[in-house]
KOLGU-4560 file (N, C-alpha, C; in nm, 3 decimals, padded with zeros to 5 digits):
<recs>
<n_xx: 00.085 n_yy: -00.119 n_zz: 00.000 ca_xx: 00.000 ca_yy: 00.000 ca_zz: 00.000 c_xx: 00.088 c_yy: 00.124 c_zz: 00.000 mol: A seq: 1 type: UNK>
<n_xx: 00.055 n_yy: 00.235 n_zz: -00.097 ca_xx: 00.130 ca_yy: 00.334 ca_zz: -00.100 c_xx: 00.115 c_yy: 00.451 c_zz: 00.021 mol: A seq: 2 type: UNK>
<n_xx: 00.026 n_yy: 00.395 n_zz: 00.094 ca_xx: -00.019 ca_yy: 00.501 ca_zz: 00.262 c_xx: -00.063 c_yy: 00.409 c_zz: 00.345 mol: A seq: 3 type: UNK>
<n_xx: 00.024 n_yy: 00.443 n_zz: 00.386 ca_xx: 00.047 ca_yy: 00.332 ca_zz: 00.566 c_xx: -00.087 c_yy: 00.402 c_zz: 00.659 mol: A seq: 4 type: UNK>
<n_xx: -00.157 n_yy: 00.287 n_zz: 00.684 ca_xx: -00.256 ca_yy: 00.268 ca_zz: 00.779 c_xx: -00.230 c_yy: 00.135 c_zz: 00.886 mol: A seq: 5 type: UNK>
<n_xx: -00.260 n_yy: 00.168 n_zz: 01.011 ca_xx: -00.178 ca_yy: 00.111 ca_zz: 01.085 c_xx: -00.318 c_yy: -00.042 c_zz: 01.086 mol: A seq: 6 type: UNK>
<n_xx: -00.282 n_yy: -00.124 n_zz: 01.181 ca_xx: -00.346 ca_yy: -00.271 ca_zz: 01.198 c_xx: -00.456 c_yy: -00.261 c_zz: 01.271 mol: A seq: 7 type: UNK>
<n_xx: -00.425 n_yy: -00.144 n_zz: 01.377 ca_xx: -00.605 ca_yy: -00.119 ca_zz: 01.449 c_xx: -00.699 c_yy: -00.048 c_zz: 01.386 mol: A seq: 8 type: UNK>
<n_xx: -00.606 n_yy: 00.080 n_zz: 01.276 ca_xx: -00.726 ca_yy: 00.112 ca_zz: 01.163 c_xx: -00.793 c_yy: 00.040 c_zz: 01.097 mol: A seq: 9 type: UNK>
<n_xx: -00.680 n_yy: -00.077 n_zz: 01.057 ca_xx: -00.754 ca_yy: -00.185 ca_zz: 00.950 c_xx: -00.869 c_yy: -00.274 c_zz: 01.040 mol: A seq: 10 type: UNK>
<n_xx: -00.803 n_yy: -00.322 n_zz: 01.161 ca_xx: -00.925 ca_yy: -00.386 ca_zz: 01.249 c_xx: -01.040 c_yy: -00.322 c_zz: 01.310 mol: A seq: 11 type: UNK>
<n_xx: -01.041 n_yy: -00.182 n_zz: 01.307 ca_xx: -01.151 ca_yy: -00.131 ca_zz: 01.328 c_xx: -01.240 c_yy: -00.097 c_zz: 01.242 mol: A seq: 12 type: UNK>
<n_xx: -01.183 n_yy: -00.080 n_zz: 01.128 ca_xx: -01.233 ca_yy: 00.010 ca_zz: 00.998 c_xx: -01.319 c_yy: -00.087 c_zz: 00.940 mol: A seq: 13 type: UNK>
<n_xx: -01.302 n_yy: -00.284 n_zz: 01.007 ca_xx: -01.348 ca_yy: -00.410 ca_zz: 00.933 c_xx: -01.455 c_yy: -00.409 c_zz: 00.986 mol: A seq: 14 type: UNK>
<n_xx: -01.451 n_yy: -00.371 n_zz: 01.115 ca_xx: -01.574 ca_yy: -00.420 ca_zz: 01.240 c_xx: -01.681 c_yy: -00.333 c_zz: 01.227 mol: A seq: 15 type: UNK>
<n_xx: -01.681 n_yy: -00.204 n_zz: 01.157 ca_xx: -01.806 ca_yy: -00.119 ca_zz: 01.131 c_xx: -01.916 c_yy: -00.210 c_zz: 01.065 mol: A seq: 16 type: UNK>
<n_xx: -02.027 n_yy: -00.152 n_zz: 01.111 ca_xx: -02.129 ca_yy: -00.204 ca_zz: 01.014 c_xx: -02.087 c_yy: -00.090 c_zz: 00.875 mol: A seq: 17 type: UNK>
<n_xx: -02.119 n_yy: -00.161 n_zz: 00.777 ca_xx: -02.128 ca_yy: -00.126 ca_zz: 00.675 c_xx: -01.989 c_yy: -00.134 c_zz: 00.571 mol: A seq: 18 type: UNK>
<n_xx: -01.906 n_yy: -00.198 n_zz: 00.661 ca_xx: -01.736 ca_yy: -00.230 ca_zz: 00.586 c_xx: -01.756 c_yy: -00.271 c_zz: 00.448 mol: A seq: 19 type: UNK>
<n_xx: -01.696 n_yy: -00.213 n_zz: 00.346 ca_xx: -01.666 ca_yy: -00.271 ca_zz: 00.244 c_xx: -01.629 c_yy: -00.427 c_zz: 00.211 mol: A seq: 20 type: UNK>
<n_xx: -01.720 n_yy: -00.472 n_zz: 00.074 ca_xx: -01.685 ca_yy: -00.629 ca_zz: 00.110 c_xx: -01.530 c_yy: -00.669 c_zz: 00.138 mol: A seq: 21 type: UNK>
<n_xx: -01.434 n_yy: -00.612 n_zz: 00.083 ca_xx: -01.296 ca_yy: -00.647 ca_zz: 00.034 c_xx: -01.283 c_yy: -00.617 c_zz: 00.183 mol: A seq: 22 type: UNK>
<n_xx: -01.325 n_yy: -00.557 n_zz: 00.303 ca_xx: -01.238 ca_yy: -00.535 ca_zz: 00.341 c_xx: -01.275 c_yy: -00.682 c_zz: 00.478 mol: A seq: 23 type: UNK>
<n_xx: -01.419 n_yy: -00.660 n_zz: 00.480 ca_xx: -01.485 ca_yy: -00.758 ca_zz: 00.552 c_xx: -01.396 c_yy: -00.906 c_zz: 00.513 mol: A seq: 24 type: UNK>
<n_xx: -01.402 n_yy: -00.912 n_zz: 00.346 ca_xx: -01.287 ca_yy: -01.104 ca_zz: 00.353 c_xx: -01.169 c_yy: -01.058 c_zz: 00.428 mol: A seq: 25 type: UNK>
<n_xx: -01.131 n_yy: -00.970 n_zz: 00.398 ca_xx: -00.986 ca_yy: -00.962 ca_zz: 00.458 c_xx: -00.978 c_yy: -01.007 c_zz: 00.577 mol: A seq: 26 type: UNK>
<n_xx: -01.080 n_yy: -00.928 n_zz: 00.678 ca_xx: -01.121 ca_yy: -00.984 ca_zz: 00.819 c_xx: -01.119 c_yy: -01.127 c_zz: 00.844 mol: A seq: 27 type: UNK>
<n_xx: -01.200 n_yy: -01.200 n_zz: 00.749 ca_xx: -01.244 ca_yy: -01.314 ca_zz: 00.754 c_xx: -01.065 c_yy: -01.420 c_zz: 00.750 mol: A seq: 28 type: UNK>
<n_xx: -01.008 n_yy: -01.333 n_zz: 00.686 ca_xx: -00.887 ca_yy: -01.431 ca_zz: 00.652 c_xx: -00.799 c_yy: -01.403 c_zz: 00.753 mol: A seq: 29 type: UNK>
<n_xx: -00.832 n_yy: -01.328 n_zz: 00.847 ca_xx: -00.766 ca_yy: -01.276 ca_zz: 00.950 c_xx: -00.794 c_yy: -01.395 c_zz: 01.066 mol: A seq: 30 type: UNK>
<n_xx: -00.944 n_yy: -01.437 n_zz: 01.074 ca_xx: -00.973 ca_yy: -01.500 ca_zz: 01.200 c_xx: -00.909 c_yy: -01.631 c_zz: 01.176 mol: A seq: 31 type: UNK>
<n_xx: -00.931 n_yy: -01.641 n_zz: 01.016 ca_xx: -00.881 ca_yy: -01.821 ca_zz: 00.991 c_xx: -00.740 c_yy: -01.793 c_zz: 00.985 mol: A seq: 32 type: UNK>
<n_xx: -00.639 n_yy: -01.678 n_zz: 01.049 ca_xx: -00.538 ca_yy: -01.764 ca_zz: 01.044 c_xx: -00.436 c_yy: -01.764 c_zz: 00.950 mol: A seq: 33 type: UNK>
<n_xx: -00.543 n_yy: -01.717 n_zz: 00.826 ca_xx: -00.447 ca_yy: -01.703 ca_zz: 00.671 c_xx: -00.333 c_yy: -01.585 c_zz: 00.656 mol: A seq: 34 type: UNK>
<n_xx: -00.330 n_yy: -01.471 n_zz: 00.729 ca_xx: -00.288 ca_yy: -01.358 ca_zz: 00.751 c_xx: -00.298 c_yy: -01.252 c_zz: 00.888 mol: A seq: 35 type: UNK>
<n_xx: -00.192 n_yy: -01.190 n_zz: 00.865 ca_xx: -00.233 ca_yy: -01.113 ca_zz: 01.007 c_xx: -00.294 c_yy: -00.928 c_zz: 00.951 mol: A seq: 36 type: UNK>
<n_xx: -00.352 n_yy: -00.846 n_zz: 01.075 ca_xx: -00.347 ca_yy: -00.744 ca_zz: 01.058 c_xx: -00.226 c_yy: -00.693 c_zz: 01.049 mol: A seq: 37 type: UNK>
<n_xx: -00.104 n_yy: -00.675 n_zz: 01.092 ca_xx: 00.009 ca_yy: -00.622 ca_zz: 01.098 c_xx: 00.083 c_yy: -00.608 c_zz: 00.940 mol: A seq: 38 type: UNK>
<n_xx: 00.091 n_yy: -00.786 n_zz: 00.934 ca_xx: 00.118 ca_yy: -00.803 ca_zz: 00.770 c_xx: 00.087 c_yy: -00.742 c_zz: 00.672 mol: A seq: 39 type: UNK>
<n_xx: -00.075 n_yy: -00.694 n_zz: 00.689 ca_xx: -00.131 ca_yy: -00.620 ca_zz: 00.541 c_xx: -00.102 c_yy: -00.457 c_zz: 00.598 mol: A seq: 40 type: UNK>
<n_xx: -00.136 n_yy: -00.426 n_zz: 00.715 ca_xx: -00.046 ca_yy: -00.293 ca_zz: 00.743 c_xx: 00.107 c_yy: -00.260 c_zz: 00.725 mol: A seq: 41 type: UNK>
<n_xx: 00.161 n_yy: -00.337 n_zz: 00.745 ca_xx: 00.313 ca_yy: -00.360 ca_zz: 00.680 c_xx: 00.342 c_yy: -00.328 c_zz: 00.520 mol: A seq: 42 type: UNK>
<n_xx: 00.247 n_yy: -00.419 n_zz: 00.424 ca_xx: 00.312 ca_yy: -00.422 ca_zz: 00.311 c_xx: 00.348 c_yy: -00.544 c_zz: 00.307 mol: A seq: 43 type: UNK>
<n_xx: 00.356 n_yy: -00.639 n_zz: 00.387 ca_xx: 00.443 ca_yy: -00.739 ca_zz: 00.355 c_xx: 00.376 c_yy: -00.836 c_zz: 00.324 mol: A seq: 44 type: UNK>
<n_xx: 00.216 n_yy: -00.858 n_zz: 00.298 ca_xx: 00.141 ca_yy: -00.924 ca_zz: 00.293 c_xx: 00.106 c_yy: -00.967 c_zz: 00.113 mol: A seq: 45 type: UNK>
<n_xx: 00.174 n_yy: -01.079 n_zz: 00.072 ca_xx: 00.134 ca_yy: -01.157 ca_zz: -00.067 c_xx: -00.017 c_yy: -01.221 c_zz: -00.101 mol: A seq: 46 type: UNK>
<n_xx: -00.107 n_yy: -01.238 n_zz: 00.033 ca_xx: -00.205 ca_yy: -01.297 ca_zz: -00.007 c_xx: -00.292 c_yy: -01.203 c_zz: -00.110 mol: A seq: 47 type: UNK>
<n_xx: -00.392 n_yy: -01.263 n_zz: -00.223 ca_xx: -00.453 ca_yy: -01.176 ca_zz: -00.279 c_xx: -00.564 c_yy: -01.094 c_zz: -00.226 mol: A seq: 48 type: UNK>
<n_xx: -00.618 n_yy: -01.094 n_zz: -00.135 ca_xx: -00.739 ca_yy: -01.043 ca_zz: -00.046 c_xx: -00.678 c_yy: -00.893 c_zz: -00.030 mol: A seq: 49 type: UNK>
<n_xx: -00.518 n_yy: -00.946 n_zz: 00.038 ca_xx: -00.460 ca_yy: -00.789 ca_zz: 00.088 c_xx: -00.399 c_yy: -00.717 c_zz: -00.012 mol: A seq: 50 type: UNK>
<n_xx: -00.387 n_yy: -00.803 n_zz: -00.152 ca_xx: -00.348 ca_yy: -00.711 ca_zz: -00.218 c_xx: -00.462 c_yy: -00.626 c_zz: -00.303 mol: A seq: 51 type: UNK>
<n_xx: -00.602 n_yy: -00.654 n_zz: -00.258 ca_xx: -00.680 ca_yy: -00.583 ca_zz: -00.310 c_xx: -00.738 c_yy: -00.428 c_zz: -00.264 mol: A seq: 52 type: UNK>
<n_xx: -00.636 n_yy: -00.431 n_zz: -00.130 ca_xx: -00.631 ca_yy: -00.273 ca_zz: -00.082 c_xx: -00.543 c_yy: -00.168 c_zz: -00.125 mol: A seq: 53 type: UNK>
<n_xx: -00.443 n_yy: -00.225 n_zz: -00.241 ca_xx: -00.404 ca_yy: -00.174 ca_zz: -00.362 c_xx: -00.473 c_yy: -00.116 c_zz: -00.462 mol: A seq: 54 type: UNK>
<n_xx: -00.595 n_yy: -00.134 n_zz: -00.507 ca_xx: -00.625 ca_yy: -00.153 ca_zz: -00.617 c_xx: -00.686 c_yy: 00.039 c_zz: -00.643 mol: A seq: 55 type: UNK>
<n_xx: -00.718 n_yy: 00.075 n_zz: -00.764 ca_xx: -00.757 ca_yy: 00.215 ca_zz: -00.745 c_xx: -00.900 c_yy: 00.250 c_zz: -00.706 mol: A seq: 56 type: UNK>
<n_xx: -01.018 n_yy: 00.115 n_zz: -00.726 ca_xx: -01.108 ca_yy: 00.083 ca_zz: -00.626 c_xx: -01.115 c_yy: 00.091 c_zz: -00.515 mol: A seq: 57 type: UNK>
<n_xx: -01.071 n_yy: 00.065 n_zz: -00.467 ca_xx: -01.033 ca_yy: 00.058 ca_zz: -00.300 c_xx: -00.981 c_yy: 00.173 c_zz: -00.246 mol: A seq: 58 type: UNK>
<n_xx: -00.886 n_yy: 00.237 n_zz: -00.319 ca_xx: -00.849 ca_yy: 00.406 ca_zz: -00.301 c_xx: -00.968 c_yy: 00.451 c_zz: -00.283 mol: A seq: 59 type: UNK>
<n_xx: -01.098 n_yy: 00.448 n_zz: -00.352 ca_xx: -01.188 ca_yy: 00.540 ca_zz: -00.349 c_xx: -01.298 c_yy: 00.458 c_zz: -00.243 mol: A seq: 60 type: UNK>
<n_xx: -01.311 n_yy: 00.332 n_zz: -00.203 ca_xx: -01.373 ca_yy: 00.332 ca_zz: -00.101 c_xx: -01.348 c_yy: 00.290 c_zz: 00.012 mol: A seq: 61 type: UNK>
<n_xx: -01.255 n_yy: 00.251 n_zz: 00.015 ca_xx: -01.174 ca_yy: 00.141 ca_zz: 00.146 c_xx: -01.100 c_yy: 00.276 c_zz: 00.239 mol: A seq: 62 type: UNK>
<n_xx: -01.027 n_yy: 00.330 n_zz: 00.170 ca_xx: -00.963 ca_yy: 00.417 ca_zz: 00.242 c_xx: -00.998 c_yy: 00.537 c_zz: 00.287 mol: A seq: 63 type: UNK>
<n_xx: -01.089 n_yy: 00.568 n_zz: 00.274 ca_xx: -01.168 ca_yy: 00.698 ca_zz: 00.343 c_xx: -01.170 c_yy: 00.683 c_zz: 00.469 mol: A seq: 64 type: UNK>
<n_xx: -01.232 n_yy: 00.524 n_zz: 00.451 ca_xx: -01.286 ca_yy: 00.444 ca_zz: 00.620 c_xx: -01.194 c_yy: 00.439 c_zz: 00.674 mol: A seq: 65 type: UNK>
<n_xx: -01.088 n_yy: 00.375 n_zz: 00.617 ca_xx: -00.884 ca_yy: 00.343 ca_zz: 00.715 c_xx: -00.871 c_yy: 00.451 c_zz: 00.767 mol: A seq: 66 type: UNK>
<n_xx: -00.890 n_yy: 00.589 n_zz: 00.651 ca_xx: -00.836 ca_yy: 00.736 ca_zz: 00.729 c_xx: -00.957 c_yy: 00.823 c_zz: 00.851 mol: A seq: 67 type: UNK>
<n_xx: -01.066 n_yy: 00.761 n_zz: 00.834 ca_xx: -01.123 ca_yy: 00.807 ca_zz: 00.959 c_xx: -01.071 c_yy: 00.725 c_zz: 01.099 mol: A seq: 68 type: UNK>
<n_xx: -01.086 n_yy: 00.538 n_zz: 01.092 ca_xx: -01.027 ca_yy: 00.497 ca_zz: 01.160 c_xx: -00.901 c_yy: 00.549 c_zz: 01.252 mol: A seq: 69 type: UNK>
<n_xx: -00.808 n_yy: 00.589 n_zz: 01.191 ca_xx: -00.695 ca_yy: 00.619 ca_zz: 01.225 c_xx: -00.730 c_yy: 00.739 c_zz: 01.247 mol: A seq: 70 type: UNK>
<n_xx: -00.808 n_yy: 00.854 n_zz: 01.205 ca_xx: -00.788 ca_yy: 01.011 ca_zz: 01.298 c_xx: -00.918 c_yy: 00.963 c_zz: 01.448 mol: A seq: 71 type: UNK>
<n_xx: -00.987 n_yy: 00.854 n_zz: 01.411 ca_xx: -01.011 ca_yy: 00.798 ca_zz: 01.574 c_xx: -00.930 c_yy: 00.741 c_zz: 01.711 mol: A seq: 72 type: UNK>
<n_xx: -00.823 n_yy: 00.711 n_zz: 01.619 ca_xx: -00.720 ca_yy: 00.669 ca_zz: 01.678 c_xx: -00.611 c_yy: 00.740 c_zz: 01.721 mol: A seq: 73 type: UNK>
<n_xx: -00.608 n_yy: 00.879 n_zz: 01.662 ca_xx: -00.483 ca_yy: 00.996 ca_zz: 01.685 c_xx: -00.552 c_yy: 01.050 c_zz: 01.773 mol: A seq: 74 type: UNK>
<n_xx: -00.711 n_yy: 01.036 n_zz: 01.755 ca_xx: -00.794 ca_yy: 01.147 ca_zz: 01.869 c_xx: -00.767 c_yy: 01.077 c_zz: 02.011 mol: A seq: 75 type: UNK>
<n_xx: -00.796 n_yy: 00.934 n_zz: 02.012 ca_xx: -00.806 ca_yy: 00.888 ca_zz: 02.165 c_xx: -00.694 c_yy: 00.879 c_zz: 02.195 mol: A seq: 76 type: UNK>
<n_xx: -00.550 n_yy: 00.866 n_zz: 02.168 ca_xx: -00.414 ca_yy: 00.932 ca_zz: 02.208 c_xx: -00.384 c_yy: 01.053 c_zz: 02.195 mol: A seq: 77 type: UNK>
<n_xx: -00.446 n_yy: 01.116 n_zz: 02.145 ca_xx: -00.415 ca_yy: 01.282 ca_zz: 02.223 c_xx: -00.420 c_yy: 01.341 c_zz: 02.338 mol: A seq: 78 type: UNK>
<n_xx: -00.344 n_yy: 01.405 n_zz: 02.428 ca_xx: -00.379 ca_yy: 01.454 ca_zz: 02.523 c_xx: -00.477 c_yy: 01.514 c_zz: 02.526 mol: A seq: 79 type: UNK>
<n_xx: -00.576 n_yy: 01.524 n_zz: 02.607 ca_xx: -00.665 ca_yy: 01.641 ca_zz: 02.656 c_xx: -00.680 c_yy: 01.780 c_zz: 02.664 mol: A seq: 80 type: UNK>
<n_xx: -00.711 n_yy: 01.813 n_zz: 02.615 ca_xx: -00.732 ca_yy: 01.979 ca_zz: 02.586 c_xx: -00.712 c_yy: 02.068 c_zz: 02.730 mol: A seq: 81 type: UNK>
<n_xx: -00.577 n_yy: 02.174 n_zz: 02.746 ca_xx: -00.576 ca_yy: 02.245 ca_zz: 02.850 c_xx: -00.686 c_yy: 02.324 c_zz: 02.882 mol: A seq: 82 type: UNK>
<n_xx: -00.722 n_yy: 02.312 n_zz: 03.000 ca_xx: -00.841 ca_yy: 02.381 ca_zz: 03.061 c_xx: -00.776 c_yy: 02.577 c_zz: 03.043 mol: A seq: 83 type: UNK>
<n_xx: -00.879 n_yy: 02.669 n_zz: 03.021 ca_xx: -00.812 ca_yy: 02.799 ca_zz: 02.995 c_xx: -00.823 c_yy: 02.834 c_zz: 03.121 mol: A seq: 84 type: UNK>
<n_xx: -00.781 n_yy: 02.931 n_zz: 03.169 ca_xx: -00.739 ca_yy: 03.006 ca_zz: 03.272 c_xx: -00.845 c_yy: 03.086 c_zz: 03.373 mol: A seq: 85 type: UNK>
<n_xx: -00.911 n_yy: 03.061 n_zz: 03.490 ca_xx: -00.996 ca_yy: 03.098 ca_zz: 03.544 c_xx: -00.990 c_yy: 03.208 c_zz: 03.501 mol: A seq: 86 type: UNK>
<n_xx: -01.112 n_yy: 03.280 n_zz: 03.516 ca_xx: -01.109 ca_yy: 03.449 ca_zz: 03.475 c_xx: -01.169 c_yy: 03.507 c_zz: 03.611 mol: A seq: 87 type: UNK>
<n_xx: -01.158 n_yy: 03.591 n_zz: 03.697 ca_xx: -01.205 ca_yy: 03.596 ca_zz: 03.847 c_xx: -01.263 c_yy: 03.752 c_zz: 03.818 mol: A seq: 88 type: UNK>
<n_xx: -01.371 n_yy: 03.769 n_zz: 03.853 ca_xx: -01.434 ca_yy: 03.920 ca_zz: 03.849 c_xx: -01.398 c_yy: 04.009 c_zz: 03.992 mol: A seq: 89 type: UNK>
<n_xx: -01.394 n_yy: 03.946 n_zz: 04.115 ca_xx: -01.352 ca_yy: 04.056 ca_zz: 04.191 c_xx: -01.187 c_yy: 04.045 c_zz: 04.262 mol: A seq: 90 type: UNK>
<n_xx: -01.149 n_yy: 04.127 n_zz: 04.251 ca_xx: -00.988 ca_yy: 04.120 ca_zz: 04.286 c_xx: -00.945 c_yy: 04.044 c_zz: 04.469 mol: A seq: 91 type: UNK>
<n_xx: -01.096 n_yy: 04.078 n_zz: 04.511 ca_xx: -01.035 ca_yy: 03.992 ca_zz: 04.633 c_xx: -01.044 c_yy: 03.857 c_zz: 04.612 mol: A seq: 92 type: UNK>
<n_xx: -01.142 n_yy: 03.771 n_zz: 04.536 ca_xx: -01.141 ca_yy: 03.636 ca_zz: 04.527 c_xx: -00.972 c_yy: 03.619 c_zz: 04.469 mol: A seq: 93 type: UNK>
<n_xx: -00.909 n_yy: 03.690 n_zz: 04.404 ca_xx: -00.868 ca_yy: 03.626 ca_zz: 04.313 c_xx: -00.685 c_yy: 03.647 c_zz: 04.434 mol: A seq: 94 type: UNK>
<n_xx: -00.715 n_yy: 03.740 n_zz: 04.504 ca_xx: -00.581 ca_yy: 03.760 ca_zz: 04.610 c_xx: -00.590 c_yy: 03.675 c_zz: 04.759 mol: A seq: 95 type: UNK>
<n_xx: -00.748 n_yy: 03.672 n_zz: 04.785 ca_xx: -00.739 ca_yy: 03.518 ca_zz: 04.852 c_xx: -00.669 c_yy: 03.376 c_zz: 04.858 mol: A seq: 96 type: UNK>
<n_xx: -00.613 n_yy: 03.370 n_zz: 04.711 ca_xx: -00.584 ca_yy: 03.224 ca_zz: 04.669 c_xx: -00.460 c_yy: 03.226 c_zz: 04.731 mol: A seq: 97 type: UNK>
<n_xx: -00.376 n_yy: 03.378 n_zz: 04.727 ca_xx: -00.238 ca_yy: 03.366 ca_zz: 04.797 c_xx: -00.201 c_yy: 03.380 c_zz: 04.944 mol: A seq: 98 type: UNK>
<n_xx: -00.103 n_yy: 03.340 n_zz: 05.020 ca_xx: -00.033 ca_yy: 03.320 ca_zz: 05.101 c_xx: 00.055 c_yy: 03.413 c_zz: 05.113 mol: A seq: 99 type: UNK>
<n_xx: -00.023 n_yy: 03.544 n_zz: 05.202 ca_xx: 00.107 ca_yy: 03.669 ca_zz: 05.169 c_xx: 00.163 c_yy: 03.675 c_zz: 05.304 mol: A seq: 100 type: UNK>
<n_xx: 00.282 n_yy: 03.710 n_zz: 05.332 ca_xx: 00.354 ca_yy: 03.728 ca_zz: 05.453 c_xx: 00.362 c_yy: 03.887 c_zz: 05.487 mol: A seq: 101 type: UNK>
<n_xx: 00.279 n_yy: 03.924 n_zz: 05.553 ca_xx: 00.249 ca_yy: 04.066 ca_zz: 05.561 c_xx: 00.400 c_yy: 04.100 c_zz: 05.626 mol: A seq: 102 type: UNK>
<n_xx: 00.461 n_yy: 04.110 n_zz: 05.677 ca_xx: 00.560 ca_yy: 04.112 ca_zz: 05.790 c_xx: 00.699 c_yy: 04.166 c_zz: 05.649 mol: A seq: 103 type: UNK>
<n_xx: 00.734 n_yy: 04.148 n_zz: 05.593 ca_xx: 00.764 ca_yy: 04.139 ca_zz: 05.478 c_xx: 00.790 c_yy: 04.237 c_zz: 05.447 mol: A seq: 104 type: UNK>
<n_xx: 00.633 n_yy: 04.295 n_zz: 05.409 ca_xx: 00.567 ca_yy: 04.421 ca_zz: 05.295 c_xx: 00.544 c_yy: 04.530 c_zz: 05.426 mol: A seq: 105 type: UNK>
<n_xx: 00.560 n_yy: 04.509 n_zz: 05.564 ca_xx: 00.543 ca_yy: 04.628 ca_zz: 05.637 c_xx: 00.641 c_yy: 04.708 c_zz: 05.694 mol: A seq: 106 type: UNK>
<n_xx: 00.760 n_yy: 04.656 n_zz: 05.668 ca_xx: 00.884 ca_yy: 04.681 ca_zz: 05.715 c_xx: 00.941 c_yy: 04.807 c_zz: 05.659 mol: A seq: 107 type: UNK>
<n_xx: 00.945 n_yy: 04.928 n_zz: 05.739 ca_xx: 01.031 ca_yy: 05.038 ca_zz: 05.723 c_xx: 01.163 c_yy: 05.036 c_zz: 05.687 mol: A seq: 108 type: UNK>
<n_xx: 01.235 n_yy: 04.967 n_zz: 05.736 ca_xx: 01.351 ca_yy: 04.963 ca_zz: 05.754 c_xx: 01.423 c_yy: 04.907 c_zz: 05.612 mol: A seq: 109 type: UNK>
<n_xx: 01.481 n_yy: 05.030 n_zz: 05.547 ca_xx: 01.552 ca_yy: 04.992 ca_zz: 05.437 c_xx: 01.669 c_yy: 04.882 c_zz: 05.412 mol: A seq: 110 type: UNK>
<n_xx: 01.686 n_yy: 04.796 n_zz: 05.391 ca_xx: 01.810 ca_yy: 04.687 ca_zz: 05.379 c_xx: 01.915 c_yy: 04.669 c_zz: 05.284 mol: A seq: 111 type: UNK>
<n_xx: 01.921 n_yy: 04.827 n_zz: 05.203 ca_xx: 02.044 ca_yy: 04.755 ca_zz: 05.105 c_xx: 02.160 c_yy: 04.882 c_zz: 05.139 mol: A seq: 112 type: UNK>
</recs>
């Protein structure tokens, strides 16, 4: 395949209702054993089933599904979206949060 789609795209992309037939045998040749997912994600796969995710057929319907698969798959390994930054309306809530050492800030006495 000239665009690498990984083995859980391909195994997920099989398990939809509505999978393309080619991609559904593929599955099928998967459970019996005949091939692995990895293999036909690889490239390295000779059987003819997987080489029908080659074909310029399959460009136009097989792989739409692989490439949603896989941005399902970039989504649930993405980190989580940073929460933005409280926004506080009155200035005392927002000087409450600190720990000031008054003793500090009252001191006359110059030190340098």
């Amino acid at each position: 395949m000239d665009r690498p789609f990984s083995a859980e795209a391909l195994r997920r992309a099989a398990g939809r209702a509505g999978a393309p037939r080619r991609l559904t045998r593929i599955a099928d040749a998967v459970l019996e054993g005949k091939l692995t997912w990895e293999e036909v994600a690889g490239g390295r796969c000779e059987h003819p089933l997987a080489l029908t995710l080659c074909t310029p057929r399959a460009r136009e319907t097989v792989w739409p599904l692989l490439a949603e698969a896989e941005a399902e798959i970039r989504a649930e390994s993405a980190p989580p979206p940073r929460e933005e930054f409280e926004v506080v309306t009155a200035d005392d809530e927002y000087f409450a949060r600190f720990r000031v050492l008054r003793k500090a800030f009252d001191s006359t006495e110059i030190r340098w």
